[in-house]
C-alpha positions as CSV (number, residue, x, y, z in Angstrom):
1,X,21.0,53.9,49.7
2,X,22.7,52.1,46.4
3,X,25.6,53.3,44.8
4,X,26.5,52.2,41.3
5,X,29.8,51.7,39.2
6,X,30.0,51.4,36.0
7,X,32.8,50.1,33.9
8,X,33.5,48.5,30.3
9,X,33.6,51.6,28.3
10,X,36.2,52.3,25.8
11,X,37.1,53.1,22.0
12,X,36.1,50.4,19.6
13,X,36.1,50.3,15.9
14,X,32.7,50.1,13.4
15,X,31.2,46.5,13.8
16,X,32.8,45.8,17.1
17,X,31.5,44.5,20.7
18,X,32.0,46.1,24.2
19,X,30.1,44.5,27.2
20,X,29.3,47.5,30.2
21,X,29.0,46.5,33.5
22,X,27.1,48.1,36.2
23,X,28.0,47.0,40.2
24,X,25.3,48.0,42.9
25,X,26.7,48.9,46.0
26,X,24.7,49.2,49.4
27,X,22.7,47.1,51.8
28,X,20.8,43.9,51.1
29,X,17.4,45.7,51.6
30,X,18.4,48.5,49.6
31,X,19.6,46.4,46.9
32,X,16.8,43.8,47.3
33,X,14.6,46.4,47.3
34,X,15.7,47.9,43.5
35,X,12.8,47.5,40.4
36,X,13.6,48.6,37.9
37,X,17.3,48.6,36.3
38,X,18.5,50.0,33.1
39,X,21.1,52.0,30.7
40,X,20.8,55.4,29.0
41,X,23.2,57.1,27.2
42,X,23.6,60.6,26.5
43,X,25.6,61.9,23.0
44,X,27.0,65.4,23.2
45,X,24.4,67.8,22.4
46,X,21.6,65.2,22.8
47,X,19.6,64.2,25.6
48,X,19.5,61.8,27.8
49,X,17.5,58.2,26.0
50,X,17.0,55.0,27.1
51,X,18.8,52.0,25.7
52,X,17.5,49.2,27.7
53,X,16.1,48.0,30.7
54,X,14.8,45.6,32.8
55,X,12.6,45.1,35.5
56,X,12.6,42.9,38.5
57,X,10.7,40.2,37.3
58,X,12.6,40.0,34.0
59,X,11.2,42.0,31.6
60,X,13.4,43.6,29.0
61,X,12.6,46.7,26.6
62,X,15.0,48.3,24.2
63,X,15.1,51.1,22.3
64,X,14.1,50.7,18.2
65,X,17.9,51.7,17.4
66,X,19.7,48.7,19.0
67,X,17.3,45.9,19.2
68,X,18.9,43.0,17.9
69,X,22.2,44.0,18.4
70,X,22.2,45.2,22.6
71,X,21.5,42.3,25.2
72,X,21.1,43.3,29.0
73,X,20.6,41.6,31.5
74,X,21.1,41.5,35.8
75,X,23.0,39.2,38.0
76,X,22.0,39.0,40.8
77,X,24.0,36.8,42.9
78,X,27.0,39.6,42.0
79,X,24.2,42.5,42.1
80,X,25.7,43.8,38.3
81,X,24.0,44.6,35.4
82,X,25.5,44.0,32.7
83,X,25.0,45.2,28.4
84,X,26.6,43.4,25.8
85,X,26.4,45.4,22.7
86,X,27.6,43.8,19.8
87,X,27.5,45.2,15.9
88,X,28.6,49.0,16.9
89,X,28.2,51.4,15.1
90,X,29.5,55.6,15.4
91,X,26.2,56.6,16.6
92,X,26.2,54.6,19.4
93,X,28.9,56.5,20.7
94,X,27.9,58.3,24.0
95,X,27.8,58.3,27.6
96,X,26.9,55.6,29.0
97,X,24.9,55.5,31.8
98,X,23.5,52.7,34.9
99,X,20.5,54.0,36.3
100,X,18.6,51.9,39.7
101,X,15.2,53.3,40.4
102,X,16.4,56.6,41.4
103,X,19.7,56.4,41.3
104,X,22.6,56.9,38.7
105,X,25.8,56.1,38.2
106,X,28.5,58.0,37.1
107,X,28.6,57.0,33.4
108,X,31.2,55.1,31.1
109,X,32.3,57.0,27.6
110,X,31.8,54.6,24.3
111,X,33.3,55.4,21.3
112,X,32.8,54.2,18.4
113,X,35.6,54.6,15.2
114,X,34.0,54.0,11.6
């Protein structure tokens, strides 16, 4: 089973960067084993959306409202995912969460200050 920890949240101001990182925890075969990896966030009142993702061969996808400004991407000599999101702005502010397949993390609050 694969645990994940996220970390990197924080309050930023209008136009700044934050990178999240996302730590799997659990065997080799379990980790190995993982697909598909990706973040959502969730703002209050609003449900849960993808932000970006990518699979185990590579693939990225990103949601229309941060293409261009959101980079993901997986390490997997450290088993981390990691999202660089540069150019903020207040509506990106949310939970942020690391999602494995079927497993979640426990989410990381970004803020955003205009």
């Amino acid at each position: 089973q694969v645990q994940l920890v996220e970390s990197g949240g924080g309050l930023v101001q209008a136009g700044g960067s934050l990178r999240l990182s996302c730590a799997a925890f659990g065997s080799i075969l379990s980790i190995r084993s993982i697909n598909h990896m990706g973040w959502y966030r969730q703002a209050p009142g609003k449900q849960r959306e993808l932000v970006a993702s990518v699979a185990r061969a590579g693939r990225t996808n990103y949601a229309d409202s941060v293409a261009g400004r959101f980079i993901i991407s997986r390490d997997g000599a450290k088993n981390t995912l990691y999202l660089q999101m540069n150019s903020l702005k207040p509506e990106d502010t949310a939970v942020y969460y690391c999602n494995a397949d079927i497993t979640w993390g426990q989410g990381t609050q970004v803020t955003v200050s205009s």
